[in-house]
C-alpha positions as CSV (number, residue, x, y, z in Angstrom):
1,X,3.8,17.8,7.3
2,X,7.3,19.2,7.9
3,X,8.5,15.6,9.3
4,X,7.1,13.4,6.1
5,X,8.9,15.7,3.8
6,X,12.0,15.2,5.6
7,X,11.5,12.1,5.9
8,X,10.5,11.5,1.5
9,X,13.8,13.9,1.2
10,X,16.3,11.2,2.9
11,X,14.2,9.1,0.9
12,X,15.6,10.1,-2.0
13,X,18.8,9.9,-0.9
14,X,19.1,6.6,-0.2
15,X,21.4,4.4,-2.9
16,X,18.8,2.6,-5.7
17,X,18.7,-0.7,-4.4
18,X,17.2,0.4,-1.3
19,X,14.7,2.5,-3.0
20,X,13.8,-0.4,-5.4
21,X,13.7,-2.6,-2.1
22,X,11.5,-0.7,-0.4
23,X,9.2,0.1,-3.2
24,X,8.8,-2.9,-4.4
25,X,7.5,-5.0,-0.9
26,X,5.4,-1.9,-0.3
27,X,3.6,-2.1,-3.2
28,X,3.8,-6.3,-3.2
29,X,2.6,-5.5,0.1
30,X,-1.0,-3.9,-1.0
31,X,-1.5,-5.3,-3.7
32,X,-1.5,-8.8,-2.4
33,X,-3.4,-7.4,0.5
34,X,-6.2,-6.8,-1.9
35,X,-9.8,-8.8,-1.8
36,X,-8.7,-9.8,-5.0
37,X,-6.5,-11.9,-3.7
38,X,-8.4,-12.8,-1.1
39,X,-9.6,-16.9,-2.0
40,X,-5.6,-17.8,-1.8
41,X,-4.0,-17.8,1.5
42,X,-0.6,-17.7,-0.1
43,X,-1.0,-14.3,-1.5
44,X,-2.1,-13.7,2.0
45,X,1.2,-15.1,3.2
46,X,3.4,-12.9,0.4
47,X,2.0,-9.9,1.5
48,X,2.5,-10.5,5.0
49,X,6.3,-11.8,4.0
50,X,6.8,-8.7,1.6
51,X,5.6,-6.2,4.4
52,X,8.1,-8.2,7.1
53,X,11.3,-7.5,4.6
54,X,9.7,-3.5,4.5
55,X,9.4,-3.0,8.1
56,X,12.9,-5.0,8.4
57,X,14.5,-2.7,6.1
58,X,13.6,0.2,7.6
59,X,14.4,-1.0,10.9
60,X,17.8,-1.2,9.9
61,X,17.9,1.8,8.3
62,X,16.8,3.1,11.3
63,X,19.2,1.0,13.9
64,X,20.6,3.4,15.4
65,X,17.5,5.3,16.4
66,X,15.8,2.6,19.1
67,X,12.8,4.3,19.9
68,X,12.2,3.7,16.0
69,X,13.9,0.2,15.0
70,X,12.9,-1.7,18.1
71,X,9.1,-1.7,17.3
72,X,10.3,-1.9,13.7
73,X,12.2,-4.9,14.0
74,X,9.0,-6.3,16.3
75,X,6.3,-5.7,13.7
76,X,8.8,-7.1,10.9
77,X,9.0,-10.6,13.7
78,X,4.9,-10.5,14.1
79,X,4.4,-10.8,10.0
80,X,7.0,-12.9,9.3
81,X,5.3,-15.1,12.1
82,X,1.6,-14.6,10.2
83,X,3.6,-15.6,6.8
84,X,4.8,-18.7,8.5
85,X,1.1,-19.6,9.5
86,X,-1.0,-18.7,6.7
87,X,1.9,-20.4,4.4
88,X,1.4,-23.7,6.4
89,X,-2.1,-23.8,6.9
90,X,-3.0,-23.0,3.3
């Protein structure tokens, strides 16, 4: 519990536009996610593209801490590929 409110406290230090960044693909991120959504593969595709700009973001946030950005940056190349695919086979 100690390390997640650490980690919500440099949160909240970060400038606005990354919090807004951030915010905004996680929540693009669920909501799109939903079974709502689920009859059109391009809301399949925008949440898979809006959780590859989160996971990038914090990657780079978190560059110069490997352990953390490498796997980061990975996941962030896995769902842009799964963008790419359910975009073109829509």
């Amino acid at each position: 519990m100690k390390r997640i409110n650490i980690f919500f406290l440099t949160f909240l230090q970060e400038p606005l536009w990354f919090k807004l960044l951030v915010s905004t693909t996680f929540l693009a991120s669920v909501i799109f996610s939903n079974t709502f959504f689920s009859y059109n593969l391009y809301y399949d595709s925008g949440s898979k593209l809006a959780a590859a700009i989160f996971l990038g973001a914090y990657g780079f946030k978190l560059r110069r801490t490997r352990k953390y950005s490498i796997p980061l940056f990975f996941l962030s190349g896995i769902s842009l590929y799964l963008a790419w695919y359910y975009a073109t086979n829509a």
